[in-house]
DOFIKE-202482 format. One line per 4 residues: number of its first residue (from 1); for each residue y, x, z of N, C-alpha, C, CB. Coordinates in nm, 2 decimals. Glycine has a CB too. Example, Ala and Ser with C-alpha at 12.3 -4.5 7.8 and 13.67 -1.06 7.14 Angstrom:
<rs>
1	-0.57 1.32 0.78 -0.45 1.23 0.78 -0.33 1.32 0.78 -0.45 1.13 0.90; -0.22 1.28 0.71 -0.11 1.37 0.71 0.00 1.29 0.79 -0.06 1.41 0.57
</rs>
This chain:
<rs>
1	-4.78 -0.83 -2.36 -4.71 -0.82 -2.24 -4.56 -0.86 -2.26 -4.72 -0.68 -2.17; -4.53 -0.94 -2.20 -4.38 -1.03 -2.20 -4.30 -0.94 -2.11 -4.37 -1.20 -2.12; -4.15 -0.94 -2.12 -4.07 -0.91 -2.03 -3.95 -1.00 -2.00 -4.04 -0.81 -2.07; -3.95 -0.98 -1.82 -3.94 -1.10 -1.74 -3.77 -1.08 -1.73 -4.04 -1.11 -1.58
5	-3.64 -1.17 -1.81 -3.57 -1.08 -1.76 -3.46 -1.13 -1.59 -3.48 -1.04 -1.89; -3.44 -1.05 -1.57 -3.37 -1.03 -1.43 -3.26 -1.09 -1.42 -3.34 -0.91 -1.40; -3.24 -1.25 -1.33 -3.09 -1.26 -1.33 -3.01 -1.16 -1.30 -3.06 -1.34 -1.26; -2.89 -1.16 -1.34 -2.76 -1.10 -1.30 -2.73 -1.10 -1.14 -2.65 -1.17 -1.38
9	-2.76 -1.21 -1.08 -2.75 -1.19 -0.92 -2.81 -1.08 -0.85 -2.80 -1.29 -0.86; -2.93 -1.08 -0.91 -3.05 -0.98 -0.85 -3.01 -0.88 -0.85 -3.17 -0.97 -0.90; -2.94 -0.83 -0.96 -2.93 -0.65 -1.03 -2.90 -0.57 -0.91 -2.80 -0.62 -1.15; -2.82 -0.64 -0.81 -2.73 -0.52 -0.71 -2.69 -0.41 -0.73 -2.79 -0.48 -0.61
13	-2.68 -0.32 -0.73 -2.59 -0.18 -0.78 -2.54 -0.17 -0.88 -2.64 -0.06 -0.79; -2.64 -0.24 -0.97 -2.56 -0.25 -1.14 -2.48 -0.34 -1.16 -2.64 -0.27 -1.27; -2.47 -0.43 -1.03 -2.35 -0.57 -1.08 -2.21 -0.49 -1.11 -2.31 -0.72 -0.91; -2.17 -0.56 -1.22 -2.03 -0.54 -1.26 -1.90 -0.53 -1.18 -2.02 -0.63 -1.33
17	-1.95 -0.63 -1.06 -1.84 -0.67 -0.95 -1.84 -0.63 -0.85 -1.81 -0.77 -0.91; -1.91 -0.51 -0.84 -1.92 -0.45 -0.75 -1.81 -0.29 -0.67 -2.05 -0.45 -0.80; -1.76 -0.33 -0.58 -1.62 -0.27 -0.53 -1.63 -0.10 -0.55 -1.60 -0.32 -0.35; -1.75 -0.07 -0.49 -1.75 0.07 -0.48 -1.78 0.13 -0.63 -1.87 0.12 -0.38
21	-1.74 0.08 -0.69 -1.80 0.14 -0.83 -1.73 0.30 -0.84 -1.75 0.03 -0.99; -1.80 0.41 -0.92 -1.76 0.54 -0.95 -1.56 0.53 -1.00 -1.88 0.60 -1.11; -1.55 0.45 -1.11 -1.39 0.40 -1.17 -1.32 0.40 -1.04 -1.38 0.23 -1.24; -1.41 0.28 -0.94 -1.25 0.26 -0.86 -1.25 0.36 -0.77 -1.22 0.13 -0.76
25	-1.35 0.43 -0.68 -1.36 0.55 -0.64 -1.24 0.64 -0.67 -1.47 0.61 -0.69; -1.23 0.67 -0.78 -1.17 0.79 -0.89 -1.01 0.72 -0.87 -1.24 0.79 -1.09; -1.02 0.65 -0.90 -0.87 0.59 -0.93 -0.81 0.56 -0.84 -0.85 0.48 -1.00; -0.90 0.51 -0.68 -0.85 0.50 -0.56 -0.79 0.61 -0.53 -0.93 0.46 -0.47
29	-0.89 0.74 -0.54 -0.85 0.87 -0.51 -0.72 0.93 -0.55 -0.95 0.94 -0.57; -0.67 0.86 -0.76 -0.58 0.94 -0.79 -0.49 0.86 -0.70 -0.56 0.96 -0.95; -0.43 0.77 -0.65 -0.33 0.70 -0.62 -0.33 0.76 -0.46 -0.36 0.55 -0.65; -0.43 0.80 -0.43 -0.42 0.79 -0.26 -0.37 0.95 -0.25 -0.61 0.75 -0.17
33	-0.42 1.04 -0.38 -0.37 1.19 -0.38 -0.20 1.12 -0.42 -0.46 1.32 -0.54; -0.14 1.06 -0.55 0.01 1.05 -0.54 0.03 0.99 -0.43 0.08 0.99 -0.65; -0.01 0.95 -0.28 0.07 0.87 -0.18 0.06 1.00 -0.10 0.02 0.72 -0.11; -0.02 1.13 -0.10 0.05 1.24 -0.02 0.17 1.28 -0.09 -0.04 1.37 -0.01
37	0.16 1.32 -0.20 0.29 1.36 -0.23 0.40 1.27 -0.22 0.28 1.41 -0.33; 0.40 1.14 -0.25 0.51 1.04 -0.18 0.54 1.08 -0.05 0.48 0.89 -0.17; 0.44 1.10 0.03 0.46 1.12 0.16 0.53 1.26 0.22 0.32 1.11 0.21; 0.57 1.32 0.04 0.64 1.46 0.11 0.79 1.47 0.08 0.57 1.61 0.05
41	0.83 1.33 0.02 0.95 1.23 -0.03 1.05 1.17 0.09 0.89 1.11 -0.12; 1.07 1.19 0.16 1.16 1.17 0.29 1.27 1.07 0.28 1.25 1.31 0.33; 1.26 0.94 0.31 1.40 0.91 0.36 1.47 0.93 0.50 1.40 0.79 0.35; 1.55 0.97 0.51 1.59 0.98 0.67 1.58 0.90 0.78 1.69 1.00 0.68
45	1.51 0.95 0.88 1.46 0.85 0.93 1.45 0.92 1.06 1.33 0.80 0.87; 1.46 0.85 1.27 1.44 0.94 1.39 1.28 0.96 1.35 1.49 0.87 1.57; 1.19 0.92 1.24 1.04 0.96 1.30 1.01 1.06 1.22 0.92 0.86 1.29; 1.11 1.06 1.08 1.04 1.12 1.01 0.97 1.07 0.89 0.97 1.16 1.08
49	0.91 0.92 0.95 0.79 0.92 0.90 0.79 0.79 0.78 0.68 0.90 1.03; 0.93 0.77 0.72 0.92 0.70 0.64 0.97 0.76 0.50 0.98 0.60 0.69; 0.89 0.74 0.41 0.86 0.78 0.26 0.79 0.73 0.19 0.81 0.89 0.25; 0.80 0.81 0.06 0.78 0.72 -0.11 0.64 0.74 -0.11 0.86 0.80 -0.28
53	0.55 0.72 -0.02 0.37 0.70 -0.06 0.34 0.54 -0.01 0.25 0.84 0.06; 0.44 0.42 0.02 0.41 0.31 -0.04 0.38 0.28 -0.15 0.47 0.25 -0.02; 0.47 0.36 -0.23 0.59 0.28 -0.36 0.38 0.28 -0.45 0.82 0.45 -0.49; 0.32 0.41 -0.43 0.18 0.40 -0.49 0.09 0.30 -0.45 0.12 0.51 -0.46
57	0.11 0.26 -0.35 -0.02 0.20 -0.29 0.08 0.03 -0.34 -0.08 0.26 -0.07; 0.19 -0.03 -0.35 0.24 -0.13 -0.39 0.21 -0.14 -0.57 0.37 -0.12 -0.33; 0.21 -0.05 -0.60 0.16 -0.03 -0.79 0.01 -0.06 -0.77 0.19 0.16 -0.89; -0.09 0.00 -0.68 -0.24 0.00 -0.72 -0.28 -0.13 -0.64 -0.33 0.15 -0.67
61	-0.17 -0.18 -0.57 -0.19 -0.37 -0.55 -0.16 -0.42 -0.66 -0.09 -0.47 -0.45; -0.07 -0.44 -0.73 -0.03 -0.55 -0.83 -0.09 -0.50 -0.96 0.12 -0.57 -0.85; -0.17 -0.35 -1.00 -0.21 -0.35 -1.08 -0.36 -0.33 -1.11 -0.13 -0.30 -1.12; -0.40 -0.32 -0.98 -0.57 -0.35 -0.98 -0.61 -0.42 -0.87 -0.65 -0.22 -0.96
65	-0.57 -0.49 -0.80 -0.61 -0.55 -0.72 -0.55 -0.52 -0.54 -0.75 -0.53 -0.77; -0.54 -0.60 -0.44 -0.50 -0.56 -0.34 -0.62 -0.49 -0.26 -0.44 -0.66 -0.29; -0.73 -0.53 -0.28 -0.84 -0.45 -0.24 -0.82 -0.29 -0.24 -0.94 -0.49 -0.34; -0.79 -0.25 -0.34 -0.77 -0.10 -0.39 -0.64 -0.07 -0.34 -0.77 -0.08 -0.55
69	-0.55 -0.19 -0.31 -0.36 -0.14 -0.24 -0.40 -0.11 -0.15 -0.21 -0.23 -0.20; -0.48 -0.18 -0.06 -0.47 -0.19 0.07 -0.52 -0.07 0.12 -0.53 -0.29 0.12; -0.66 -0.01 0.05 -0.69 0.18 0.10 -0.55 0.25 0.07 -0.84 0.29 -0.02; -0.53 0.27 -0.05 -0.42 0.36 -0.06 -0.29 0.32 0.04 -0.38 0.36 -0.22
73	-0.25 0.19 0.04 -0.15 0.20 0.15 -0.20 0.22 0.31 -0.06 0.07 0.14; -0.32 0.21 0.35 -0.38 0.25 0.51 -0.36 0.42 0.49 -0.59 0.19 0.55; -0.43 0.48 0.45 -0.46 0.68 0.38 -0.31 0.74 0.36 -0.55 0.69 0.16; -0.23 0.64 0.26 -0.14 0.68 0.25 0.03 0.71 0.38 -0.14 0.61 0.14
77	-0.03 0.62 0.46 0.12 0.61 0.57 0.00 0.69 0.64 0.22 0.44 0.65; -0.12 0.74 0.69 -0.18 0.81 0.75 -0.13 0.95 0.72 -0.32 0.78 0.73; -0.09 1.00 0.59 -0.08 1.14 0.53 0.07 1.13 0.58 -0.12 1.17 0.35; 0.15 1.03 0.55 0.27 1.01 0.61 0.29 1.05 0.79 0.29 0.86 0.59
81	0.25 1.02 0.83 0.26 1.00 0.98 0.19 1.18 1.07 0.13 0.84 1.00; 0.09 1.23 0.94 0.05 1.35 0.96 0.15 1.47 0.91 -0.08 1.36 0.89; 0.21 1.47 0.82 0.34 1.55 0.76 0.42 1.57 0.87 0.43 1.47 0.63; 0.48 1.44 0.99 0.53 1.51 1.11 0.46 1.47 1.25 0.67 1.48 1.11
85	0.32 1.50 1.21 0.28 1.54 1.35 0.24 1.40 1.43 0.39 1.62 1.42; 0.21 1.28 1.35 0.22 1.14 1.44 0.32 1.10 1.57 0.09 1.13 1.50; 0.42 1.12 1.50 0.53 1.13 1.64 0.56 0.99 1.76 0.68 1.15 1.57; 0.46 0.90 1.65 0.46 0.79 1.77 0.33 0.79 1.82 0.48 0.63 1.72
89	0.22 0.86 1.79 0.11 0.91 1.83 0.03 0.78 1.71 0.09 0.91 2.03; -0.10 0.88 1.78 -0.23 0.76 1.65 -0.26 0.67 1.66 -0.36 0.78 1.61; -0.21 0.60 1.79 -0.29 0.49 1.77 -0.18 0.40 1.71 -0.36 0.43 1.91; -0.07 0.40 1.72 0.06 0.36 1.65 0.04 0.35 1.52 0.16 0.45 1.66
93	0.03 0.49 1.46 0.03 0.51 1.30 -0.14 0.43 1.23 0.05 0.73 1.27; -0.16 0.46 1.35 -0.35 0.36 1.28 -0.25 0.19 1.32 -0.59 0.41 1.48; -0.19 0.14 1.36 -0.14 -0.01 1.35 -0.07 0.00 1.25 -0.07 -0.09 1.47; 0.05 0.08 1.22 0.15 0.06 1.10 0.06 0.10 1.00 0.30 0.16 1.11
97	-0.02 0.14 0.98 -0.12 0.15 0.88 -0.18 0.05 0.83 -0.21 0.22 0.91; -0.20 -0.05 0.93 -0.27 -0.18 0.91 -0.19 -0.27 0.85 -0.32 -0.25 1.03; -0.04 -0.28 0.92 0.06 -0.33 0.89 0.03 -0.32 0.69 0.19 -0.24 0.97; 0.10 -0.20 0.69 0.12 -0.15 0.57 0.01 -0.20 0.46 0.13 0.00 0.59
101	-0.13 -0.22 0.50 -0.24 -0.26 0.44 -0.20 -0.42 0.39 -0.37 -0.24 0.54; -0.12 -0.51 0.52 -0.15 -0.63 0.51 -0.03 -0.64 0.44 -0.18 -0.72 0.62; 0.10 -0.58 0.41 0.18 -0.57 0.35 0.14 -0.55 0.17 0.25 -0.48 0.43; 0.10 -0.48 0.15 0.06 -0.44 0.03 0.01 -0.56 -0.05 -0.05 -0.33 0.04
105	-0.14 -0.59 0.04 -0.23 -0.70 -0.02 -0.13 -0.89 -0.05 -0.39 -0.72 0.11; -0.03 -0.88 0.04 0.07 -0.99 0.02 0.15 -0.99 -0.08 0.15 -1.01 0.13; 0.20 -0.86 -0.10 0.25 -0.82 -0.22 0.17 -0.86 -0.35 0.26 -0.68 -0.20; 0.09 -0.76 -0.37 0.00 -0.86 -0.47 -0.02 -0.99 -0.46 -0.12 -0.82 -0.47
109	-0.04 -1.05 -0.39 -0.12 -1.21 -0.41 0.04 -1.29 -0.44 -0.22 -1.29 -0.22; 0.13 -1.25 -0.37 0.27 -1.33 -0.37 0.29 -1.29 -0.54 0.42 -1.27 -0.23; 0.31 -1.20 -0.60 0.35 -1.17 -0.71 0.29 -1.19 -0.81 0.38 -1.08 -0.71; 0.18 -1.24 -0.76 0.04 -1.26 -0.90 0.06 -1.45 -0.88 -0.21 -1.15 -0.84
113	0.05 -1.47 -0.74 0.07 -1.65 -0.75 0.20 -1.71 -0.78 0.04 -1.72 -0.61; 0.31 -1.65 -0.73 0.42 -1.71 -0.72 0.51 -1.65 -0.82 0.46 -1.72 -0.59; 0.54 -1.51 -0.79 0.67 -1.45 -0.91 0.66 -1.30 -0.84 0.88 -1.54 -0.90; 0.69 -1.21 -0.92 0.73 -1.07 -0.90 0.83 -1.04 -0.81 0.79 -1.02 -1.01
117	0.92 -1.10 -0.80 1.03 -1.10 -0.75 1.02 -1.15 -0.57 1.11 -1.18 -0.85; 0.91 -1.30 -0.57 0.92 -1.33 -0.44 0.81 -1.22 -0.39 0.90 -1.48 -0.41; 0.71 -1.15 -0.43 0.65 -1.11 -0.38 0.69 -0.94 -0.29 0.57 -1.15 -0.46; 0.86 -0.93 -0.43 0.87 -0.83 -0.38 0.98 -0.81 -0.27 0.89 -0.77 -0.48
121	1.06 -0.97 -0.26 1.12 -0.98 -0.15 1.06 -1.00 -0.04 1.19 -1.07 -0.15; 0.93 -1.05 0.00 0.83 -1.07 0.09 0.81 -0.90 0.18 0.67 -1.13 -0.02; 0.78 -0.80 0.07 0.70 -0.71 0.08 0.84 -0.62 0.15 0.61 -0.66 -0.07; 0.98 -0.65 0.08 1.12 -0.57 0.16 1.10 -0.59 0.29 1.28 -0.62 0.13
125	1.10 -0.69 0.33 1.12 -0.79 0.46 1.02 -0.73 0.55 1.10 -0.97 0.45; 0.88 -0.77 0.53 0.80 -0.72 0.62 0.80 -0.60 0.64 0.69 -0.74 0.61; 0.81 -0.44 0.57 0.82 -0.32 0.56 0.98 -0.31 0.64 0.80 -0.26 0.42; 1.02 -0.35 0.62 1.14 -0.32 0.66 1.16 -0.38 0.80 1.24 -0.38 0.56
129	1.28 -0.48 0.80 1.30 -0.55 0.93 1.15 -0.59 1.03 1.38 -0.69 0.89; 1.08 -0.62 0.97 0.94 -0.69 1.03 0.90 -0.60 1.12 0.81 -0.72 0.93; 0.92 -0.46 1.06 0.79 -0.33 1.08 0.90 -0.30 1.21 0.75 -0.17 0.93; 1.04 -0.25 1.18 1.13 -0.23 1.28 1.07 -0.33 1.40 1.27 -0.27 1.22
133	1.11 -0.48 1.42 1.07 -0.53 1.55 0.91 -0.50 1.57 1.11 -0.70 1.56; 0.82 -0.42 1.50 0.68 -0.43 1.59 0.69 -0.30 1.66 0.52 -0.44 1.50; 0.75 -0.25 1.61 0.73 -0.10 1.69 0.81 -0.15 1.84 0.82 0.07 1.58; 0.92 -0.23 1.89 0.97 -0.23 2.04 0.89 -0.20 2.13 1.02 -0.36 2.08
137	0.75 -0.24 2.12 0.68 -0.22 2.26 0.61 -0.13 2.26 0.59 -0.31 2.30; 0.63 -0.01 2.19 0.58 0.13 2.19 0.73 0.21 2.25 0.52 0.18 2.00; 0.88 0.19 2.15 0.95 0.25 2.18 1.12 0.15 2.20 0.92 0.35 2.08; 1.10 0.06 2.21 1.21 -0.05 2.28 1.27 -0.06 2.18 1.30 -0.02 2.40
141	1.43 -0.15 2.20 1.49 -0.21 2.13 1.58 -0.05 2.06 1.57 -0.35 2.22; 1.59 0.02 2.15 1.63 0.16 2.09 1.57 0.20 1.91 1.56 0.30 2.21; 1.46 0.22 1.92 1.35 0.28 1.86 1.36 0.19 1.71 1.21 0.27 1.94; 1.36 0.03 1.72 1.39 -0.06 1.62 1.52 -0.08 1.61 1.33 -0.18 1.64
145	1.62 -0.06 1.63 1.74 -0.04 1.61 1.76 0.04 1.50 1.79 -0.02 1.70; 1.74 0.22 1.56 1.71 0.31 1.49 1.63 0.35 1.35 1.67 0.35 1.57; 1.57 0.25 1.34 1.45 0.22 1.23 1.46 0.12 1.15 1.34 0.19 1.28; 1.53 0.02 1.22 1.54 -0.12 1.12 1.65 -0.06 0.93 1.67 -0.29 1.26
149	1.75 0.04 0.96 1.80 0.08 0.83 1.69 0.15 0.72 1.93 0.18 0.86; 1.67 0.27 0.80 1.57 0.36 0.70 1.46 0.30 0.65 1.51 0.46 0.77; 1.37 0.20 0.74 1.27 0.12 0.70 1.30 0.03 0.53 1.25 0.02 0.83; 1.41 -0.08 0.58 1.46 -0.10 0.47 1.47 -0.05 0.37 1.53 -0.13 0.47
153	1.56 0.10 0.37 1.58 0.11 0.23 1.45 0.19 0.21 1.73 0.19 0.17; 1.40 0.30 0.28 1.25 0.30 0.21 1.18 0.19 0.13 1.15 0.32 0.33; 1.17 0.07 0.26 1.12 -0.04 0.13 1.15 -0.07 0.03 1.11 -0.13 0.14; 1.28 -0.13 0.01 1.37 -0.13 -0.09 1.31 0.00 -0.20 1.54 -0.11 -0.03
157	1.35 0.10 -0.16 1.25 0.23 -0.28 1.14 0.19 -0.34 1.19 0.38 -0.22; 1.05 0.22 -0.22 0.89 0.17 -0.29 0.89 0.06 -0.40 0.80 0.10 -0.17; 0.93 -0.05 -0.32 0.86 -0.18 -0.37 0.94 -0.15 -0.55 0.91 -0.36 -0.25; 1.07 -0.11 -0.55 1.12 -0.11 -0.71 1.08 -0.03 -0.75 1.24 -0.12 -0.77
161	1.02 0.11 -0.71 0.94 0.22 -0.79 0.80 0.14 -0.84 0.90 0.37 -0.68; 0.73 0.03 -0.73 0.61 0.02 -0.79 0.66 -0.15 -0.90 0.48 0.02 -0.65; 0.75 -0.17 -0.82 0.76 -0.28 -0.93 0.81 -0.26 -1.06 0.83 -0.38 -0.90; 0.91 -0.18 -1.11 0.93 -0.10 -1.22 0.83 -0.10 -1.28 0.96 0.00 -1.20
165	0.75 0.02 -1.24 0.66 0.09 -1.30 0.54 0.00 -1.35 0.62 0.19 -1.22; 0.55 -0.13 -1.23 0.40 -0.24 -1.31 0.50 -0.27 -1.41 0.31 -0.42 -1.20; 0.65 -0.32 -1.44 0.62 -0.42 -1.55 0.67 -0.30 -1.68 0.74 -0.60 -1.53; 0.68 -0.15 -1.66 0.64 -0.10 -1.77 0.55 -0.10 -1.86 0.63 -0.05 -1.75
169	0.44 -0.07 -1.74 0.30 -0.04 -1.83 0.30 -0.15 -1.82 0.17 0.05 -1.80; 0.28 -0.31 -1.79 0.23 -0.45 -1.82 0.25 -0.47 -1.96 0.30 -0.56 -1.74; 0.41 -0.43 -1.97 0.46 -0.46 -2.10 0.41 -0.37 -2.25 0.61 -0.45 -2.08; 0.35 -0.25 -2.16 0.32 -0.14 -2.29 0.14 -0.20 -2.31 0.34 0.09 -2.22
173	0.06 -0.29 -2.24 -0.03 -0.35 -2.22 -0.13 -0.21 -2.20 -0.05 -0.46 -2.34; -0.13 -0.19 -2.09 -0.17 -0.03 -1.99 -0.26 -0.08 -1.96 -0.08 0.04 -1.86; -0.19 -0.20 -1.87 -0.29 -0.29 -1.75 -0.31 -0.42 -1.77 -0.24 -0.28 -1.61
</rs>
């Protein structure tokens, strides 16, 4: 009796490339647990609701993939937005969540295709000023006014806490 063997396409659960694997699970988890506690890191802000649980979910883009940024930064401004009570209400913080998702994953791709640097000017801009003008039609030119500073330098934080910290460990060959 011969044994037939199985392409690699076929295997399904045991493929290698496969997203849900136990690792990323775990590691999504540890990152998405440090973006509560970023989230209990305050910059001043009228919502409240801006804090250091990007700066995690911009490290677990550029250093595993945007796939994996993009949960931790949706979970993470979710825990954000819960710390005071969703003050723009949920359906708000469920869009700046998305925001924040499509922010992350640009981050990565800009910084892995083009340079560290543009990706991390990309990632200031949209978090910052960008995010300021989407919120007007929830809470007017008041509300983005009010927001367009804090946003910034929140971003400004994050994005060099997580960019720092990738080209630490890059350089200590971590990742």
């Amino acid at each position: 009796m011969s044994v037939i063997p199985i392409p690699e396409e076929e295997i399904g659960v045991h493929d290698k490339k496969e997203f849900w694997s136990s690792k990323r699970i775990a590691r999504m988890s540890i990152f998405i647990a440090m973006s509560a506690v970023g989230a209990m890191i305050k910059v001043p802000s009228p919502t409240g609701t801006v804090a250091l649980d990007a700066a995690f979910a911009f490290f677990a883009a550029i250093a595993f993939g945007w796939k994996e940024g993009i949960f931790v930064a949706f979970l993470g401004h979710l825990l954000t937005a819960l710390t005071t009570g969703f003050p723009l209400g949920f359906p708000m913080h469920l869009f700046i969540a998305l925001q924040m998702s499509i922010y992350v994953a640009l981050f990565d791709i800009l910084s892995k295709k083009i340079h560290l640097l543009v990706g991390s000017i990309v990632a200031i801009i949209l978090n910052g000023p960008i995010s300021s003008i989407l919120v007007i039609p929830i809470g007017g030119v008041g509300l983005m006014a009010a927001l367009i500073v804090p946003l910034t330098v929140g971003a400004i934080i994050n994005v060099f806490i997580a960019a720092t910290a990738y080209l630490i460990i890059k350089k200590s060959k971590m990742v």
